[in-house]
C-alpha positions as CSV (number, residue, x, y, z in Angstrom):
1,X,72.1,76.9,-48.2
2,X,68.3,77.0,-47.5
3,X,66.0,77.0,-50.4
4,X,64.3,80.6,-50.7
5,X,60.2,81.0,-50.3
6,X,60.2,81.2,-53.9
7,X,62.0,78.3,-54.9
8,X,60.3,76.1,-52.2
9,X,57.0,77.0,-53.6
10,X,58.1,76.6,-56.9
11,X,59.0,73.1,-55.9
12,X,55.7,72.1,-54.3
13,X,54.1,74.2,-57.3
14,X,55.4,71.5,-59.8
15,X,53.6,68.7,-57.7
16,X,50.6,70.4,-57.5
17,X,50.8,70.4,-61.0
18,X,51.0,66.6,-61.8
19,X,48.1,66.3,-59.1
20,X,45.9,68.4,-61.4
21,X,47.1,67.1,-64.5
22,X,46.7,63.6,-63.3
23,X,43.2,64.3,-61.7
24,X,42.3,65.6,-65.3
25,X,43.7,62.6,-67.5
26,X,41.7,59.8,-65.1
27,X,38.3,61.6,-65.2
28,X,38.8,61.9,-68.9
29,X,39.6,58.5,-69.3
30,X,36.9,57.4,-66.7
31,X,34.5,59.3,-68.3
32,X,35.0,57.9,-72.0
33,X,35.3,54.1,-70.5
34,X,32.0,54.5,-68.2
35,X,30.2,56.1,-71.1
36,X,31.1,53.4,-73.5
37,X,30.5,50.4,-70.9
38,X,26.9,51.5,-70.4
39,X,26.2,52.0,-73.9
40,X,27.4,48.5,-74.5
41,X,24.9,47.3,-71.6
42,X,22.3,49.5,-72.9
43,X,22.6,47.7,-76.5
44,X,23.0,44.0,-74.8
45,X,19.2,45.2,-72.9
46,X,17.3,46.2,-75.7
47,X,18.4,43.3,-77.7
48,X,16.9,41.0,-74.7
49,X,14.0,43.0,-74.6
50,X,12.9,42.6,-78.5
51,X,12.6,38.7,-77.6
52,X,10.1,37.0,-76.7
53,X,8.9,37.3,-73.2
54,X,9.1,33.3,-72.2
55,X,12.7,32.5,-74.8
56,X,15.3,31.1,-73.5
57,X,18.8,32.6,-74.0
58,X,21.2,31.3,-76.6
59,X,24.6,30.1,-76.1
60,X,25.2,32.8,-78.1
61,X,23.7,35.3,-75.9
62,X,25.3,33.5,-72.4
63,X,28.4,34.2,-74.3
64,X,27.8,38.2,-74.9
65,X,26.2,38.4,-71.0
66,X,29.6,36.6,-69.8
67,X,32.0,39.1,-71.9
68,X,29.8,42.0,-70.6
69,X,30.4,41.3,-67.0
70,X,34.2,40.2,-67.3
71,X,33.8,43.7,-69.1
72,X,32.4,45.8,-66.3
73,X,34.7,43.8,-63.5
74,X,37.9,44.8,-65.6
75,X,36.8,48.1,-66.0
76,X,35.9,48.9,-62.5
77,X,39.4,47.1,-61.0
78,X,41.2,49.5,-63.7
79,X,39.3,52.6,-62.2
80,X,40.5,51.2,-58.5
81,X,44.0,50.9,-59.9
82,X,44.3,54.3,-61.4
83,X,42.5,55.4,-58.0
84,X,44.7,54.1,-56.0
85,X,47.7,55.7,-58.5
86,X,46.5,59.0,-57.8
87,X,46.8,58.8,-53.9
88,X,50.6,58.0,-54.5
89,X,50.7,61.4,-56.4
90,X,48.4,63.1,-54.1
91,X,51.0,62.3,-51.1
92,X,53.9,63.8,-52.9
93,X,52.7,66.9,-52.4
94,X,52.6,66.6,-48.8
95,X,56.6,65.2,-48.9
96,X,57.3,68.1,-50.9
97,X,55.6,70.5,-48.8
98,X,57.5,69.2,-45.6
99,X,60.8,68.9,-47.3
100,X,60.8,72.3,-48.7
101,X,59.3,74.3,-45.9
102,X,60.0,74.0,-42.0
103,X,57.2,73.7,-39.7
104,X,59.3,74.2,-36.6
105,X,60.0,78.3,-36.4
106,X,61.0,77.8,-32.6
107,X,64.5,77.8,-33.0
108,X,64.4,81.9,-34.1
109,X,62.3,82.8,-31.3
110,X,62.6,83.7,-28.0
111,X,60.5,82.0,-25.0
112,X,60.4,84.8,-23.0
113,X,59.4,87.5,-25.1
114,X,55.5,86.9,-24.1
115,X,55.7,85.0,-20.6
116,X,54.3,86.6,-17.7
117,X,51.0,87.4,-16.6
118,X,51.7,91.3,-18.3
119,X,53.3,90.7,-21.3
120,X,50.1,88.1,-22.1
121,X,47.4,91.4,-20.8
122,X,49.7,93.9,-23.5
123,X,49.7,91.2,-26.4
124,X,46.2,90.7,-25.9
125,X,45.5,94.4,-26.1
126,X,47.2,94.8,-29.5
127,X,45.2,92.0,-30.5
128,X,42.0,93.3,-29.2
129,X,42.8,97.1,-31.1
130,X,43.6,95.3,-34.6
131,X,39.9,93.6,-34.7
132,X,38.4,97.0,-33.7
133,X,40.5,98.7,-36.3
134,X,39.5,96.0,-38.9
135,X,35.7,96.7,-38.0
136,X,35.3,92.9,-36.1
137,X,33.8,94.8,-33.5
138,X,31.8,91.0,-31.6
139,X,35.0,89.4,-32.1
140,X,36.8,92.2,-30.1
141,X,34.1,92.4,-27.1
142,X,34.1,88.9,-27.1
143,X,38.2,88.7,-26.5
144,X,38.0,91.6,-24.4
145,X,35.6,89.7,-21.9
146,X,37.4,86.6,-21.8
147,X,40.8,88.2,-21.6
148,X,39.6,90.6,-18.9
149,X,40.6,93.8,-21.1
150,X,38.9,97.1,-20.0
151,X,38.1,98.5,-23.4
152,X,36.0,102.4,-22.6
153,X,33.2,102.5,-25.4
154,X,34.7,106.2,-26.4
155,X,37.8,104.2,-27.6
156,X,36.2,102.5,-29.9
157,X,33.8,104.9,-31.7
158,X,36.4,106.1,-33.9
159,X,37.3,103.1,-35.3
160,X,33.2,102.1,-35.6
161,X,32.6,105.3,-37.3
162,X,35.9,105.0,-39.4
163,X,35.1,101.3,-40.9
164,X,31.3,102.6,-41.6
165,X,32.7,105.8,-43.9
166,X,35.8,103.0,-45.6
167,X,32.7,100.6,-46.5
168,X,30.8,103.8,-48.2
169,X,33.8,104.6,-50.0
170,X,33.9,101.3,-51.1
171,X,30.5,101.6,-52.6
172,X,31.5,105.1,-54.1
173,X,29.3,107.2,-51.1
174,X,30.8,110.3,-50.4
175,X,28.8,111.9,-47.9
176,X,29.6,110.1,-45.0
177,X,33.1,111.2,-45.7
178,X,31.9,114.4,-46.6
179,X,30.3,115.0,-43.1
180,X,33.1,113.7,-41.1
181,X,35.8,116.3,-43.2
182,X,33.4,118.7,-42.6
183,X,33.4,118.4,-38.7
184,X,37.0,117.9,-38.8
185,X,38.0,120.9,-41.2
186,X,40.1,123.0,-38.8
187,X,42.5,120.3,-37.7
188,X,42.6,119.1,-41.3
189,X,43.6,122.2,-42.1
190,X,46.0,122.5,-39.6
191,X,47.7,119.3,-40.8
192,X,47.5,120.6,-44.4
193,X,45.2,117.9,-45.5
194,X,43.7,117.9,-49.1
195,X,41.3,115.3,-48.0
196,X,37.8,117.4,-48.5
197,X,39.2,118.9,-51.4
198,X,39.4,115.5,-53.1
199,X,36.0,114.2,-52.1
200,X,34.2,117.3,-53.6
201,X,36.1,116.4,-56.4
202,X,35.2,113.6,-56.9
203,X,32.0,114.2,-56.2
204,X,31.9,117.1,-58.7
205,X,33.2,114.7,-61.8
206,X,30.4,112.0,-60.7
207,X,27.6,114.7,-61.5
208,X,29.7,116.0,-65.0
209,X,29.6,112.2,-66.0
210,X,26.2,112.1,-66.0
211,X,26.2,114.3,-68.8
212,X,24.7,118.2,-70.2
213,X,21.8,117.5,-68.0
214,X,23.7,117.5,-64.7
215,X,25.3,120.9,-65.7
216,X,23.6,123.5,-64.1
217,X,23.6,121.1,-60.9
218,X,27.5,120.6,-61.0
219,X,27.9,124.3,-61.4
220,X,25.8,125.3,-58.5
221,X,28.1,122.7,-56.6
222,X,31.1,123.9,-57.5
223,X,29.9,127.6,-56.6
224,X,29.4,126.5,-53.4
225,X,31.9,123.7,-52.6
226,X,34.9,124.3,-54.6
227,X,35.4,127.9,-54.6
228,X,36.7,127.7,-50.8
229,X,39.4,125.6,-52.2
230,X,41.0,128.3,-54.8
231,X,43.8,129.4,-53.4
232,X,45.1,126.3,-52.7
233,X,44.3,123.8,-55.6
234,X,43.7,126.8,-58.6
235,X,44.9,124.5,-61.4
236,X,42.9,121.5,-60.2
237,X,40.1,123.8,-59.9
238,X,41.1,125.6,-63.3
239,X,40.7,121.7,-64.7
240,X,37.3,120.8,-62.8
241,X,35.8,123.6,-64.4
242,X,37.1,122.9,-68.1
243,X,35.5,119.7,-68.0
244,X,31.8,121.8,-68.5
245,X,33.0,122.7,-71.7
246,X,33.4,119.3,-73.2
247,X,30.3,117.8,-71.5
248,X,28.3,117.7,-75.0
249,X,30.7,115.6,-76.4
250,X,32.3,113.5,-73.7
251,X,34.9,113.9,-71.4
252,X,36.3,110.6,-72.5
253,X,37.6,112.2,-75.2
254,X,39.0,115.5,-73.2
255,X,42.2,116.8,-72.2
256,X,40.6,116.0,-68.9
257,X,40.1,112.7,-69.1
258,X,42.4,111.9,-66.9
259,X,39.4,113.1,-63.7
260,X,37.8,110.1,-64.9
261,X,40.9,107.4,-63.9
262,X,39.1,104.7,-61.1
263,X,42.0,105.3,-59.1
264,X,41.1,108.4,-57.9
265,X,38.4,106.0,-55.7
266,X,41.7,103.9,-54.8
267,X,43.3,107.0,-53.8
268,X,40.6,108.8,-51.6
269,X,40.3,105.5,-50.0
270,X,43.8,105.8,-48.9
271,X,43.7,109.0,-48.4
272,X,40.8,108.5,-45.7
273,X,42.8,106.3,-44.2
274,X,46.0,108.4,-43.3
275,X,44.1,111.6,-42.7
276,X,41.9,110.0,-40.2
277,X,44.6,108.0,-38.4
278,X,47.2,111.4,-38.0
279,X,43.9,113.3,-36.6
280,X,43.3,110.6,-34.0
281,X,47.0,109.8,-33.6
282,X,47.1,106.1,-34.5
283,X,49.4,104.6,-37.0
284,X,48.4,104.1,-40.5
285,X,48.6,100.4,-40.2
286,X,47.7,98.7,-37.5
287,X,50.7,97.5,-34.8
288,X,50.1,94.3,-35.2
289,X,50.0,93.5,-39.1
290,X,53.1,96.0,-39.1
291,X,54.8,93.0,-36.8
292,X,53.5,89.9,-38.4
293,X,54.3,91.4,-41.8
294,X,57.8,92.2,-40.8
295,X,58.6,88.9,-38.8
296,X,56.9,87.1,-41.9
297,X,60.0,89.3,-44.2
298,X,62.4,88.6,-41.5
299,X,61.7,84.8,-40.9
300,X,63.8,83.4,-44.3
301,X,66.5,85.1,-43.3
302,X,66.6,84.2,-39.7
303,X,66.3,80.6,-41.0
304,X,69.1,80.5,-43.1
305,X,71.1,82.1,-40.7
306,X,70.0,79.7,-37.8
307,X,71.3,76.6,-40.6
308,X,74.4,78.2,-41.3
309,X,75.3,78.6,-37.7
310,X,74.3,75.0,-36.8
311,X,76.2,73.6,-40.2
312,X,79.9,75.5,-38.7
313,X,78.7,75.0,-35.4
314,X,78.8,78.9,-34.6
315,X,77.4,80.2,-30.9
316,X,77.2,83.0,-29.3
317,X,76.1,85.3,-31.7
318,X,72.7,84.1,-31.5
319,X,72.5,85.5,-27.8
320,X,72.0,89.3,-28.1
321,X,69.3,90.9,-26.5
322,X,68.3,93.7,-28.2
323,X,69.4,92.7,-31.7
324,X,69.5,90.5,-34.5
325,X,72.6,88.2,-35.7
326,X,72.1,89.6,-39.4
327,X,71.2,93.0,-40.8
328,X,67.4,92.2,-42.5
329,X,65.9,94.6,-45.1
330,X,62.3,95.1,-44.4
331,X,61.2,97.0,-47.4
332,X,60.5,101.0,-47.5
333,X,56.8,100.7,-46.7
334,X,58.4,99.3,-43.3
335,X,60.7,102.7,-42.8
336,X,59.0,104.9,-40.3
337,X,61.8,107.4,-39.2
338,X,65.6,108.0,-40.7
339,X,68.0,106.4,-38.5
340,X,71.5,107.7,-38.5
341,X,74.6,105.6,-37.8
342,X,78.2,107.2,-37.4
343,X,80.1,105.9,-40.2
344,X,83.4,106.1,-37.9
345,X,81.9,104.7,-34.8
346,X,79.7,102.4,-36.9
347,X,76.7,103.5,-33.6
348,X,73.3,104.7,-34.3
349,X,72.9,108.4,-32.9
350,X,71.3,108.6,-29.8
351,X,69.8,111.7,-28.1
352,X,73.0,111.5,-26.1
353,X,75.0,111.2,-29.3
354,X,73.5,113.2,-31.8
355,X,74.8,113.7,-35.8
356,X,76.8,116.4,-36.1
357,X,77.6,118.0,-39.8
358,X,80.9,119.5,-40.4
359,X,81.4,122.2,-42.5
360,X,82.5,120.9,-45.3
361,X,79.2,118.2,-45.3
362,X,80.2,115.4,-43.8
363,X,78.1,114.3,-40.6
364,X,79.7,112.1,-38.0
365,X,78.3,111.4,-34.3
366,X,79.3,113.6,-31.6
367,X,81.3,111.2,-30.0
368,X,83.5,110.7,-33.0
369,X,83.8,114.5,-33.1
370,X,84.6,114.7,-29.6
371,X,87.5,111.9,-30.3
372,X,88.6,113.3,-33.3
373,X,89.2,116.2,-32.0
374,X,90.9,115.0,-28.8
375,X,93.7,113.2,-30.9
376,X,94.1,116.2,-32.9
377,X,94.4,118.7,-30.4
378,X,97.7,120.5,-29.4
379,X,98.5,123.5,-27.1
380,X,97.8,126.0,-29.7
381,X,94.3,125.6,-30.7
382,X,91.8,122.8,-31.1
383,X,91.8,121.2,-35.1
384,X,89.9,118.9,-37.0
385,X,90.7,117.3,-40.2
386,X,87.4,115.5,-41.3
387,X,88.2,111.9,-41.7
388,X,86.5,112.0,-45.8
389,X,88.1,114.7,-47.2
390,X,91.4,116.9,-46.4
391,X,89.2,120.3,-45.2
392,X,90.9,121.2,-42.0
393,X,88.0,123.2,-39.5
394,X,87.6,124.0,-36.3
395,X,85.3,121.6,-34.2
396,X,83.4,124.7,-32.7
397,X,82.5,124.5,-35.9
398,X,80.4,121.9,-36.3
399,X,76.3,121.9,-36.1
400,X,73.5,119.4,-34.6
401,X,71.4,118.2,-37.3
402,X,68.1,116.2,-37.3
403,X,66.9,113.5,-39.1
């Protein structure tokens, strides 16, 4: 079996490692040899230099000029030795890089999938709409000229004016959010957002930090911000409004300190994020992370698989269409609508095929209804007996349900 993305990464980790420890051990020992070496020529030139200017070197001093050089020579081919060491180790890491990962993901792919003059224009759309969604706004202009993509300039004004009031967030500005909840507030409402409740909020505990002088300021705010919000959010209201009395002495040390968590910053950031995208009816994330981050989930797997197969020399099951050989788990932040599958049929419900619950709480598809109650049926009157439990009912009975 395959090696797992942890345990290949592990492997090429434990290189890495002897890299860096080896790097470390040679420029220690380089260091302390080089540093000794020239204070040894240092001391051998300052002797010379205390003779006299026309005497003639000693035997004696041939001899300590000869050891000095054999010295340096020695020491410089150990440096090229230990140099040349290292490169060994260095190239490990590439070998263990290519025998623990596979740099040929071909073989879970189809060809197809993106040939054609169309399905190249579409891929280069999605492409186009994540770098306006990320804020890359030249990038996108410059792909949508070469690709010969019709972009309207209304289409991308939201996602301008989006990025500009995500990067005041970032820097803790509210009122560029502000203004835009503002000139949204009926459809917010109408989605039950609690998005400009939280930015006055927040900006209401940003003016009680700053202590007993910003009191009279943060109650006039309140008066005229928050009091809208009442009948919605009394208690976190109630709680905004405590905070005044422990302003003398520090909130920090309040049953409210909890207002003053950072992230509450994290959390209107997100919440930016998903109230803006409902109102202008995009998805959260954008199409094309959601793919690359499920096919990057899904890849292991499909890898494995692929080996297996090839290993019991296995075909055919590699050829569907529509779906995948294996069942792959892609997480619950990758679960965008419930998906119902019959559990006698062992089909996903369809709008053709819809769940149906029985009375007694079991749901099956229609189609299984419609078969269990066919085999059950005699001249008398139509009855089911739910395949999970022994309550006998009649199939009239039964009730479309939606997930």
């Amino acid at each position: 079996m395959r090696k797992t993305i942890m345990e290949a990464c592990n492997a090429v980790e434990r290189e890495v490692a002897k890299v860096l420890l080896k790097f470390s051990a040679i420029d220690d020992h380089g260091e302390t040899v080089l540093r000794d070496l020239i204070n040894h020529i240092e001391s051998i030139k300052k002797e010379l230099e205390n003779g006299p200017p026309d005497h003639e070197l000693t035997q004696c001093q041939i001899q300590v000029l000869n050891q000095a050089m054999t010295k340096v020579r020695d020491t410089v081919q150990r440096l090229a030795t230990d140099h040349r060491d290292l490169h060994s180790t260095v190239s490990k890491v590439g070998k263990a890089i290519d025998r623990n990962f596979i740099a040929d993901f071909a073989s879970t792919s189809r060809e197809d999938v993106f040939s054609g003059p169309e399905k190249t224009h579409l891929l280069n759309q999605v492409i186009c709409q994540h770098f306006y969604r990320q804020g890359m706004l030249d990038i996108a202009d410059e792909l949508a000229s070469e690709a010969g993509i019709r972009t309207e300039e209304g289409r991308k004004e939201p996602f301008t004016e989006l990025n500009h009031i995500l990067d005041c967030l970032k820097q803790r500005n509210l009122e560029p959010a502000l203004e835009w909840a503002r000139n949204h507030r009926e459809a917010l409402l109408a989605q039950n957002s609690s998005l400009e409740f939280k930015l006055h909020r927040l900006h209401f505990i940003r003016l009680v930090q700053q202590g007993p002088a910003k009191q009279s300021e943060a109650i006039l705010y309140a008066r005229k911000n928050l009091t809208q919000f009442v009948a919605r959010y009394e208690k976190e209201v109630q709680s905004l409004m405590g905070t005044l009395m422990y302003l003398p002495n520090g909130i920090q040390s309040s049953p409210y300190s909890h207002l003053l968590n950072p992230t509450l910053w994290l959390d209107i950031h997100d919440v930016f994020t998903k109230e803006a995208c409902t109102l202008l009816g995009l998805s959260v994330d954008s199409p094309l992370s959601v793919c690359i981050n499920a096919g990057c989930t899904a890849l292991p797997a499909l890898l494995n698989i692929k080996q297996v197969m090839q290993q019991r020399q296995v075909t055919g099951i590699w050829n569907g269409k529509d779906e995948l050989p294996i069942e792959i788990d892609l997480g619950k932040q990758s679960r965008y609508h419930s998906v119902f599958a019959c559990p006698i049929l062992r089909q996903q419900s369809t709008e053709n095929n819809p769940p149906m619950k029985l009375v007694c709480g079991h749901v099956i598809s229609r189609d299984a209804l419609n078969k269990l109650t066919s085999a059950n049926k005699n001249q008398f009157v139509s009855r089911l007996k739910c395949p999970y439990c022994p309550v006998e009912q009649n199939p009239e009975d039964a009730r479309l349900i939606y997930f």
